[in-house]
N, C-alpha and C positions, 0 to 999 in steps of 0.2 A: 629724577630717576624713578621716582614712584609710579609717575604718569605713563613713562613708557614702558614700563614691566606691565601698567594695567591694558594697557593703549596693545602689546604684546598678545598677551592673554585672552584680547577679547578679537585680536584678528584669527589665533589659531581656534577658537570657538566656533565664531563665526566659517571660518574653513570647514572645521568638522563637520556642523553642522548643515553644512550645502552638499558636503562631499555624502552624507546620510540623505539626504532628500533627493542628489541626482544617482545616487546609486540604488534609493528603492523605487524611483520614478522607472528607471532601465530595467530593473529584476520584474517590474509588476507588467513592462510594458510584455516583455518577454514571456511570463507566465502566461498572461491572454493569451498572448498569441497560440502558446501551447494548448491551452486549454479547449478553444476555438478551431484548432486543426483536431483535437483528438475527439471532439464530439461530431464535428463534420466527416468523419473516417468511419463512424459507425449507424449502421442502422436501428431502425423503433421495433423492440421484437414483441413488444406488451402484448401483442394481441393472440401470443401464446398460453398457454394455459396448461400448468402441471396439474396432472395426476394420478394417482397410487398406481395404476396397472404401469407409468415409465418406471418403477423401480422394482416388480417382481421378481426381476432377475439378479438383481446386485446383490451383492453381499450381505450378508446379516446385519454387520452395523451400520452400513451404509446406509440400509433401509430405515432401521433405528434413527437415524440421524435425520431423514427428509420425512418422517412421519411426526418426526418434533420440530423443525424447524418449519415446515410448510402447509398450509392447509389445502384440501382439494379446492381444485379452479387456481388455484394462487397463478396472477399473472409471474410473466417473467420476467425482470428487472432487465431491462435498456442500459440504463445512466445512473450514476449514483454520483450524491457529491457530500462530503463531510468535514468537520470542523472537530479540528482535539485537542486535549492539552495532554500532559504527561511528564515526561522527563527524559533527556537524552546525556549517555555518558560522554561527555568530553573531558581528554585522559583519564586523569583518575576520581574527577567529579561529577555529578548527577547536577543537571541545569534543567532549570524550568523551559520547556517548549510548546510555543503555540503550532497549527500547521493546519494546511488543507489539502483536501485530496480527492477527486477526480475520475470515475472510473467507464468503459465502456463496456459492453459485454459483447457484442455481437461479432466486433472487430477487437480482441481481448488490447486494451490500454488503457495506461492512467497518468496521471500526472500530479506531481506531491509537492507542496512546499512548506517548508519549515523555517525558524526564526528560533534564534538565543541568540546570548548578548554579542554583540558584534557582530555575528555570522547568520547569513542565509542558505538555504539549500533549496536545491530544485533536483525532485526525480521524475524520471517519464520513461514511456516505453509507448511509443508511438508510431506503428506502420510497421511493428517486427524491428523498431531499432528502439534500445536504450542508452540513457545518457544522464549523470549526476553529476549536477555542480554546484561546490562550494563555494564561497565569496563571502570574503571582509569587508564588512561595511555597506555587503551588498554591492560590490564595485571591484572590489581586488581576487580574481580568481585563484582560488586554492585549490581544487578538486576540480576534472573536465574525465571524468571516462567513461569510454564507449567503448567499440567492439565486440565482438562474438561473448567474450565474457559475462560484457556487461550485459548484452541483450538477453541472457542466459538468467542473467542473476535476477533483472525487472520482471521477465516473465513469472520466474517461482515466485517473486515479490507478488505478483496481481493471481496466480493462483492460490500462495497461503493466506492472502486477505481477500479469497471471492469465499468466504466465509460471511463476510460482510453483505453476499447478494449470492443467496444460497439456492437460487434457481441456476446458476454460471454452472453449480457445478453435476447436474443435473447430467446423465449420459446423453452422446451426443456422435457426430462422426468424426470430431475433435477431442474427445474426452471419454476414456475409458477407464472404469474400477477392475482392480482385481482381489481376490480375496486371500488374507492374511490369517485368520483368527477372528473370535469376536468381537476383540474391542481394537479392531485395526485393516485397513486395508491401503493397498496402493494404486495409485491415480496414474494416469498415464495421460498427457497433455501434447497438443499439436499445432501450432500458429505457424502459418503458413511451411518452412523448411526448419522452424525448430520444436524440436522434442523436449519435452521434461518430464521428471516423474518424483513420485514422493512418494508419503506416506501419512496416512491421516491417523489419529486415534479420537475413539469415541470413548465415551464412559456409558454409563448403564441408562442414564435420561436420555443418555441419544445426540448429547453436545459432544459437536470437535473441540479439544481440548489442545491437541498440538498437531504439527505439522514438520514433520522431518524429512530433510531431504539433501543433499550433497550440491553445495552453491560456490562459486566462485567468488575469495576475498583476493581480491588484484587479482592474479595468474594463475592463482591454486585454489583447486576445489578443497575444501574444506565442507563438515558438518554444521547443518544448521539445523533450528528449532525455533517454529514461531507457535509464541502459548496463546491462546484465546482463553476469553472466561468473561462473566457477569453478560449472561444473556438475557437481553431484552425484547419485547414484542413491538415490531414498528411494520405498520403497512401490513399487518398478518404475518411477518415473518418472523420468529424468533432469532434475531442476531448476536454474536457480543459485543462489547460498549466498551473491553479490553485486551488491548493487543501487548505482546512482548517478544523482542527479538533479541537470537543469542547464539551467537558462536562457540560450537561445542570442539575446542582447539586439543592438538594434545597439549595444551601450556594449562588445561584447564578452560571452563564455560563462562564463556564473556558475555554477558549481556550488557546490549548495548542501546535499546527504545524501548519506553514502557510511554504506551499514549494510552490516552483515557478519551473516549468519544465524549465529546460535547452535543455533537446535532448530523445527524444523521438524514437523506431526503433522498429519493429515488424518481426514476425518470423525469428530472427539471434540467435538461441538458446545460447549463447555463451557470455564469459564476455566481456565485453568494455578493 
């Protein structure tokens, strides 16, 4: 009896553990691919070059904000690709999470993936569509959504983190500032037939600090707020190294990602 309770135990192990290796085999083969289509969709803009007279017109903080984040000549950022850790709330606990993430500028998308215990996720917004999915074990889908929603919601995602490549947010004929006050103005964004807009705040060194703006949870627009902070100098640009996301509901403000940048690299089109 002993034999076959062990004899038991080490077949549904062995299960587990193939059902783990052919599920992150599928998730990994999937994210190349994604990764691969989202840098092939955008072009090399480096050979651009910021400087002070593009911001004489914008807003006070705004200017504030690209006179501390960038220096004159700063190329413009292409590609970026980064590695984080942090914490993500599932229900009611904070779980440790690894993840990487993916970005273009030219043609605005990116592509995220994440890991906690059990569970994988994959976000992208790739060619004007978004799409986030969850999976057990890497294998069993829990989360698939897309549509106008969702392509809404990945977009704000890749503009409250082009903080992260603070040439993206640089005026353009897809991106326009307007002015609020002086420690605030709003953005107005355009990829290809969708529109978004927000609202940036700076503080008095010239750092965005958060990022508010009305996003879609499921069906219903709802408030959001992404906090940035602990800015660092990479490649001449002064970035932050932390991100935090959070639904500001009437049930009260749910935050629900707090990542902390590991490694940071810019135009290396190509996976880690």
């Amino acid at each position: 009896m002993f034999w076959k309770i062990c004899v038991i135990i080490g077949v549904v192990i062995f299960v587990l553990i193939t059902t783990l290796i052919i599920g992150d085999r599928m998730m990994k083969s999937e994210l190349d691919k994604d990764i691969e289509n989202l840098f092939a969709d955008s072009k090399n803009i480096s050979d651009k070059v910021y400087t002070s007279n593009q911001i004489k017109d914008l807003p006070i903080p705004v200017q504030r904000y690209f006179k501390y984040s960038l220096k004159e000549n700063q190329p413009y950022v292409s590609y970026v690709r980064l590695q984080h850790g942090g914490y993500f709330k599932a229900g009611e606990k904070w779980v440790s999470i690894k993840g990487e993430e993916y970005f273009t500028v030219k043609k605005p998308g990116f592509v995220w993936s994440g890991k906690v215990t059990f569970f994988s996720a994959k976000d992208v917004y790739i060619d004007g569509m978004g799409n986030l999915k969850v999976k057990l074990l890497s294998l069993i889908k829990i989360v698939d959504a897309k549509g106008k929603e969702t392509d809404q919601g990945e977009l704000l995602r890749w503009l409250g983190e082009a903080t992260l490549f603070p040439t993206a947010l640089l005026p353009s004929e897809n991106l326009q500032w307007e002015p609020i006050d002086n420690n605030s103005a709003k953005v107005i964004f355009t990829d290809e037939n969708l529109t978004i807009e927000g609202v940036f705040y700076f503080n008095e060194e010239g750092q965005i600090t958060q990022f508010k703006t009305k996003r879609y949870k499921d069906n219903t627009l709802e408030n959001f707020t992404g906090y940035c902070g602990d800015y660092r100098t990479v490649d001449g640009m002064k970035v932050p190294f932390y991100l935090e996301a959070t639904w500001n509901l009437e049930s009260g403000d749910l935050s629900y990602a707090k990542f902390k940048i590991d490694r940071i690299e810019y135009n290396i089109p190509s996976i880690f």
